[in-house]
N, C-alpha and C positions, 0 to 999 in steps of 0.2 A: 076139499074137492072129492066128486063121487067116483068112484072106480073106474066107473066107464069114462071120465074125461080123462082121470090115470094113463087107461091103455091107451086111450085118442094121441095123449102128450106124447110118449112112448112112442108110438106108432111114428108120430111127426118126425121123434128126430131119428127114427130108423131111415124114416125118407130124404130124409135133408143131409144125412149123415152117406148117404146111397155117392158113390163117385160119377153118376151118370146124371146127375140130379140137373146139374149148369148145364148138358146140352138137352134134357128134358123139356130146360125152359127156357130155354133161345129162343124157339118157335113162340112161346107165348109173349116172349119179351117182343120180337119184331113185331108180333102182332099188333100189340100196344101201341107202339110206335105208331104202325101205320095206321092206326083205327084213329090217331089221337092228331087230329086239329094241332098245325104248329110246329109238330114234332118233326124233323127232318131225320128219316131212320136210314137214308143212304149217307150221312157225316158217322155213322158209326158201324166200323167192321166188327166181324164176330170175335175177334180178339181183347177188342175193348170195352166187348157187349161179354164177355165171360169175366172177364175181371171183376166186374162194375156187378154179374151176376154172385160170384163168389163170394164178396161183398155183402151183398141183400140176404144171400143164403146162410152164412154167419152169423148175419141181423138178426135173422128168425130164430136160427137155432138157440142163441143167445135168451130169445125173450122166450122161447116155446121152454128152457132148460130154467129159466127165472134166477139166473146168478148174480146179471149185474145187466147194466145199460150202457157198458165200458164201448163197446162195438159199435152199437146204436149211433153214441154222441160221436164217434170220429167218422162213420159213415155219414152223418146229418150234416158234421163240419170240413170232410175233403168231398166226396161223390156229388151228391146232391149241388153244393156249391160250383162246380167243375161243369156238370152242366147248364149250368146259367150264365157262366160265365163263356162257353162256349156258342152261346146264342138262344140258347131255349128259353120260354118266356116261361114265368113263375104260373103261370097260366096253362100253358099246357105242363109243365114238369106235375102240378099237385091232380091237371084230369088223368094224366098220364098212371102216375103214382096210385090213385085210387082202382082205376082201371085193372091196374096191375096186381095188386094184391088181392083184390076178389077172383079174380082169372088162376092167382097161382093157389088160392087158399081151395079153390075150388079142383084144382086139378091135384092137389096133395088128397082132397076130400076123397076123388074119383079113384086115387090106386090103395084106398085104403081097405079095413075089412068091411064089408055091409054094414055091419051093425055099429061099426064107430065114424062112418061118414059124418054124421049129423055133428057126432060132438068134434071131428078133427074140422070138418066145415067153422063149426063157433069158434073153436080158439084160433082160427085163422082172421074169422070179424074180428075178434078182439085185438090180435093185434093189427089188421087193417086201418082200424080204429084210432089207434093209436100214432102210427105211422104216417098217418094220414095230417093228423095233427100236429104232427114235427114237423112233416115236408113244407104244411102251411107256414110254422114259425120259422123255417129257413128261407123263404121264398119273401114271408114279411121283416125278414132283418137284411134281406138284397135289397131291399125297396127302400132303405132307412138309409 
């Protein structure tokens, strides 16, 4: 990896590591909600919307630091499952989900330095990317 995605990595989890980070993203998180077809964002208060955020934000820092996918798989097998099961269709959770993490990789992009946007922007797709593709294999083994 080249330098400049180095500092980008760095940069991420100075940000994610930030203690203001989960109410940074409250607001994008409702937003989601309400932008997303399906989604009912008044069944969830801000207390279970920071949990559920704390969670996500672990997720990231996990895959942005490349240690393991230990947090990943228990967020993919309690979180994600809890809201399906609480009424949300796999349909909106994966428009929801994709919605979300361009929104948050973009808003990590926007308090970064100028010159490592672009690359904290990419390894934010990449794990979008990614994430995106778990939400689908938990959504297709509800369905099973």
């Amino acid at each position: 990896m080249n330098m400049a995605m180095e500092k980008a990595r760095e940069v991420m989890k100075q940000l994610l590591r930030d203690p203001e980070i989960v109410d940074r993203l409250l607001p994008i998180t409702r937003m989601t909600m309400e932008l997303t077809e399906g989604w009912d964002a008044g069944k969830y208060d801000d207390s279970a919307l920071r949990e559920a955020l704390r969670g996500f934000v672990a997720v990231l820092l996990e895959a942005i630091e490349g240690k393991s996918t230990e947090l990943r798989g228990f967020f993919m097998e309690t979180t994600l499952p809890a809201f399906l099961e609480a009424g949300q269709s796999g349909d909106s959770l994966v428009k929801a989900s994709a919605t979300y993490v361009c929104l948050v990789a973009a808003e990590l992009a926007a308090a970064a330095p100028p010159e490592l946007r672009a690359n904290v922007l990419s390894l934010g797709a990449v794990f979008a990317g990614t994430y995106v593709q778990e939400v689908c294999q938990v959504v297709s083994r509800s369905r099973s």
